[in-house]
C-alpha positions in Angstrom: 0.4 -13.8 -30.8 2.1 -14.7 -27.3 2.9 -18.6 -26.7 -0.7 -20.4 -24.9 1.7 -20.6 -22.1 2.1 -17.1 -21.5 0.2 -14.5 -19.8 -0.9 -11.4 -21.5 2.0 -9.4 -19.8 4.2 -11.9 -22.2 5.7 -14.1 -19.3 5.4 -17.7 -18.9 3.0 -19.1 -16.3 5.3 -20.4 -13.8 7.2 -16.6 -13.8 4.1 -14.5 -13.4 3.2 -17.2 -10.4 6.7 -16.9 -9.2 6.6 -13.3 -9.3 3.3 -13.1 -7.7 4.2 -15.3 -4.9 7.4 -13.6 -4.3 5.5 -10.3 -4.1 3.1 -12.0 -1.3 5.6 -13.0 1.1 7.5 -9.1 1.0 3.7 -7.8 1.5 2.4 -10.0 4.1 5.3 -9.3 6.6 3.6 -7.7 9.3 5.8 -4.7 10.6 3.4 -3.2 12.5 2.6 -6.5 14.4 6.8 -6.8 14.3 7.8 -3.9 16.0 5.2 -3.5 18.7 6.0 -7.0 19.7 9.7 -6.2 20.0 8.7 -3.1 21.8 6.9 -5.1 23.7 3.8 -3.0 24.0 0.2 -3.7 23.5 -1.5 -6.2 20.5 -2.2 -4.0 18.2 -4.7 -6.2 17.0 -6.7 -5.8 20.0 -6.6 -2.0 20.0 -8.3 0.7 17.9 -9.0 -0.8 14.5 -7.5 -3.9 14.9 -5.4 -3.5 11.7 -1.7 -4.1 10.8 -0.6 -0.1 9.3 0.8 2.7 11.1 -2.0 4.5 11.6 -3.6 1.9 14.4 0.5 1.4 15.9 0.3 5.4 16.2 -2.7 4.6 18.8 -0.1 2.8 20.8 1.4 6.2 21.4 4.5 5.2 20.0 5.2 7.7 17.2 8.8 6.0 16.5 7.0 2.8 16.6 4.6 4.0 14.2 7.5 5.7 11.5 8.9 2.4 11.8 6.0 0.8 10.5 5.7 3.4 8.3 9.1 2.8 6.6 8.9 -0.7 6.9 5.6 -1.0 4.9 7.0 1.2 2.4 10.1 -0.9 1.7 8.4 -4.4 1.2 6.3 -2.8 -1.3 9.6 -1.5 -3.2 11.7 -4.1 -2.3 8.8 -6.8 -3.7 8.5 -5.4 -7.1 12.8 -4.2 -7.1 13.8 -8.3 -6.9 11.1 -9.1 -9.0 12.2 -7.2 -11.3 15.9 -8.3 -11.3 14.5 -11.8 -12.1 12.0 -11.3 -14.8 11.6 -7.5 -15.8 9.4 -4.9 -15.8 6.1 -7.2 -16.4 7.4 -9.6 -13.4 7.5 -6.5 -11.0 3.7 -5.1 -11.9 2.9 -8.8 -10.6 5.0 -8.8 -7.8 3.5 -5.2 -7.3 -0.3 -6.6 -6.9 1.1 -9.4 -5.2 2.6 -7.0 -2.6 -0.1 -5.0 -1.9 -2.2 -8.4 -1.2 -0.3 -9.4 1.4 -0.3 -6.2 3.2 -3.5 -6.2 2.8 -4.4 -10.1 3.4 -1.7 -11.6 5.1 -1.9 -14.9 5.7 -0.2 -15.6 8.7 -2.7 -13.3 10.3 -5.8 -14.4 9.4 -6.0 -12.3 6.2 -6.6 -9.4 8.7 -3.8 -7.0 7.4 -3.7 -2.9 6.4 -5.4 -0.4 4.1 -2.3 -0.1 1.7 -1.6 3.1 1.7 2.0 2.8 2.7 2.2 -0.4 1.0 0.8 1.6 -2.7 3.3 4.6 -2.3 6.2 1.9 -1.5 5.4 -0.1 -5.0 4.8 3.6 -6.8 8.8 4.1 -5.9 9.4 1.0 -7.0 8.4 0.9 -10.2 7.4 4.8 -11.3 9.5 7.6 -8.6 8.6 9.8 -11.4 6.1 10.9 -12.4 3.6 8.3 -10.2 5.3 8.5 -6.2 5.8 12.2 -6.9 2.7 12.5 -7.5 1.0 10.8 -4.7 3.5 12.6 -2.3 2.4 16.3 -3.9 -1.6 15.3 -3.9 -1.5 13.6 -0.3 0.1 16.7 1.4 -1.7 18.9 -0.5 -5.3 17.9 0.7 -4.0 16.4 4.1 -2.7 20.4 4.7 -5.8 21.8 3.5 -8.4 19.4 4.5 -6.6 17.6 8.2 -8.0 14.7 7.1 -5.7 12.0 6.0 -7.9 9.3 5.1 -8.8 11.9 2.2 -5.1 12.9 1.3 -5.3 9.1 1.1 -8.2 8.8 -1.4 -7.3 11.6 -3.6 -3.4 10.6 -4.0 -4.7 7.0 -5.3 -6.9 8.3 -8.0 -4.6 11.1 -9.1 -1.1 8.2 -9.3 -2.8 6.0 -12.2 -4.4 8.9 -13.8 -1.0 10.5 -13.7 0.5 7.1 -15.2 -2.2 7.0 -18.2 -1.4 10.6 -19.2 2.5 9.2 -19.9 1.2 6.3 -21.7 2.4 3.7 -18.7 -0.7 2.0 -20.1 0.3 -1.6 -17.7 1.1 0.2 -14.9 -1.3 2.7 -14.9 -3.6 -0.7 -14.8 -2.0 -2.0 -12.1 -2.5 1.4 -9.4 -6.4 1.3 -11.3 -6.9 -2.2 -9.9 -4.9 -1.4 -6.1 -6.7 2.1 -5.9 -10.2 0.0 -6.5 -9.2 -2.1 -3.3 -7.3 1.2 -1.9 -11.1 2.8 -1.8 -12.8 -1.0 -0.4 -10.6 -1.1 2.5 -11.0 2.6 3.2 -14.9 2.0 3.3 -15.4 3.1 6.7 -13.3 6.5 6.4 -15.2 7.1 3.5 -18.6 6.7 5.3 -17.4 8.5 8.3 -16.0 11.5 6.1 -19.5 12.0 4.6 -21.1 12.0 8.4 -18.3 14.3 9.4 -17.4 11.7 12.1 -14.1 11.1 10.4 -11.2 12.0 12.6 -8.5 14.8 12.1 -4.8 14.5 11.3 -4.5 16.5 14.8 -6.0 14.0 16.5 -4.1 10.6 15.4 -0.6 12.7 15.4 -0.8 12.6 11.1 0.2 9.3 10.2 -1.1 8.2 6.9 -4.5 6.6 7.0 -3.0 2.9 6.3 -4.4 1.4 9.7 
């Protein structure tokens, strides 16, 4: 029986906070926001969907700008759970993981008005599982991207197929943890979702193919 102080992932309150916290601050950075500011073009905030990822920077016409974003929301989702888990182990980086992916996608500092994720989820995936879980992602999402054009989709498929992938090799905790950010994965994607069963959804053509994390 773990100590009353503990969590079920078997660390003590204060860690698991810690972790969490630590995880929030790497997710909520803003690159997107970051890099159009130092490029000094338009708010992205005030364009196109008004969110944080690559997708909506892409609609800056900036495609560097947008890779950048790209990368950079990526790394703070690897990096998060990578320190965390220097500190307190595997268990402390699942937390820092969700903790991550929170910020991205409600960031603070901007009014809780942040991403989708997607960059954010793969990031964490390499993190913590490069194999089997971010290989698998990578394989699913160009797969249906290629044959379908639509990334939002790519997007959707690759976030059910990662934990499904992770129960099959018994990763039972962090198969949980991409159950629980795939839930939120398809909550943010709402919109795609209704727009992809009008047929109003738009092509990887037209937005240059940047993954859907707008």
């Amino acid at each position: 029986m773990l100590h009353p102080t503990h969590w079920s992932l078997g660390l003590p309150y204060a860690a698991a906070l810690s972790a969490l916290a630590l995880g929030y601050l790497f997710g909520s950075i803003p690159f997107g926001l970051i890099v159009t500011r130092l490029a000094g073009t338009t708010d992205i905030r005030r364009i196109g969907s008004g969110n944080i990822g690559a997708t909506n920077v892409l609609r800056t016409g900036r495609k560097e700008l947008a890779a950048a974003t790209l990368i950079g929301d990526m790394f703070k989702g690897s990096a998060a759970v990578l320190f965390a888990s220097a500190f307190w182990g595997k268990d402390g980086a699942l937390i820092a993981g969700l903790g991550a992916f929170l910020g991205h996608l409600f960031p603070l500092w901007l009014r809780f008005r942040g991403g989708k994720g997607v960059a954010t989820y793969l990031g964490i995936a390499l993190g913590l599982a490069p194999w089997p879980a971010a290989v698998a992602f990578a394989v699913i999402w160009i797969a249906v991207a290629t044959l379908s054009g639509y990334s939002s989709l790519a997007a959707l498929f690759a976030t059910v197929v990662t934990p499904a992938v992770l129960w099959v090799e018994n990763d039972d905790k962090t198969a949980a943890l991409f159950t629980v950010l795939t839930i939120l994965i398809f909550i943010k994607h709402r919109a795609n979702i209704t727009r992809l069963m009008a047929g109003t959804e738009g092509k990887i053509r037209a937005n240059s193919g940047a993954p859907s994390n707008s």
